[in-house]
Structure formats: structure tokens, C-alpha cells
C-alpha positions as CSV (number, residue, x, y, z in Angstrom):
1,X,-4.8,-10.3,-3.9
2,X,-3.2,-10.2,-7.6
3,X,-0.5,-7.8,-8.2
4,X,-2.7,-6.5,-11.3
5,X,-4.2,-4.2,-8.4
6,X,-1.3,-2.9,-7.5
7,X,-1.2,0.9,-8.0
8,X,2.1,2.2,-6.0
9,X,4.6,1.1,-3.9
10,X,6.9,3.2,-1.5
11,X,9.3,2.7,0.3
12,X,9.8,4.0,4.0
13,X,12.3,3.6,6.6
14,X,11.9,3.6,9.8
15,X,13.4,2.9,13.3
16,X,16.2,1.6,10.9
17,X,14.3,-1.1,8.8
18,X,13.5,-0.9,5.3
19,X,9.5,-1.0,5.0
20,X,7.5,-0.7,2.0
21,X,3.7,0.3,1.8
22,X,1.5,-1.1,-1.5
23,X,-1.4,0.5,-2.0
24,X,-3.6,-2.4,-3.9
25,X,-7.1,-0.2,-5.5
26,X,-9.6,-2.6,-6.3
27,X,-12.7,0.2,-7.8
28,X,-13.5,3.5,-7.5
29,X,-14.2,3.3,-3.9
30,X,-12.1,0.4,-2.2
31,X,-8.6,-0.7,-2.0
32,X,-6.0,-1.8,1.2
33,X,-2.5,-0.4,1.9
34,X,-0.7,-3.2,3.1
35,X,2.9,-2.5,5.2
36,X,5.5,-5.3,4.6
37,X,9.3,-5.6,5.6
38,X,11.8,-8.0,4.5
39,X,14.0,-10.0,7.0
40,X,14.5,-13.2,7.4
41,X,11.0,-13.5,5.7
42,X,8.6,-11.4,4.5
43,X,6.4,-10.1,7.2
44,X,2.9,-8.0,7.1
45,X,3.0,-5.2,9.4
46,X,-0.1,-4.1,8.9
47,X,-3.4,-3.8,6.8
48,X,-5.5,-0.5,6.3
49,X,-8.6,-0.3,4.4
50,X,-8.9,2.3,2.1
51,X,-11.7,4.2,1.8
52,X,-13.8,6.2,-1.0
53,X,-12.0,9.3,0.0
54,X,-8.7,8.2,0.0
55,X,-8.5,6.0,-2.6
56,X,-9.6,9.6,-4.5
57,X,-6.7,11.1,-2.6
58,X,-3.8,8.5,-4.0
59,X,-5.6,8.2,-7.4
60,X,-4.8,12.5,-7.4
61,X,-1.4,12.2,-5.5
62,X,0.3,9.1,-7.0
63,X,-1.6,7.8,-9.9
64,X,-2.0,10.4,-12.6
């Protein structure tokens, strides 16, 4: 994972923690949105693999 993938960030906040989703986009049809928060470390909430569809999705929504 190399931050050259990195296509958008956002930020989110929920049940009053600061959490930001990265949407890494690695082709045409694959990429990861990975969840992280910052507290005493930085912790990986969670990992979702993108598929073709929704990479297509972001690339309309967030990556013009």
C-alpha cells in the first residue's frame, strides 16, 4: 500500500471519534476503503474491498 493510490480521503465522525475512510484505487476494477482513527495510535477499523462497480461509483462521485 503506497499513498500514490490514494484517491480520497473523508473524514467521518461518529459515536464522538474522529474517523477517516481512504479509498486506495489500484485499476479499473479494484481498490480497498480502509477505516482508520487516531488515538493513542493509529488504529484500522476496518478493510472493504472495492469492487468493479464501485470503484466506477467513487471514480463518478469523488474523482472527476
Amino acid at each position: 500500500m503506497t499513498l500514490k493510490d490514494l484517491e480520497f480521503a473523508e473524514r467521518q465522525e461518529r459515536n464522538e471519534e474522529i474517523r477517516y475512510a481512504l479509498f486506495f484505487i489500484y485499476g479499473s476494477k479494484r481498490g480497498r476503503e480502509y477505516v482508520i482513527t487516531f488515538s493513542e495510535n493509529l488504529t484500522v477499523i476496518t478493510i472493504f474491498p472495492l469492487g468493479r462497480k464501485t470503484v466506477r461509483k467513487y471514480h463518478k462521485k469523488f474523482i472527476k
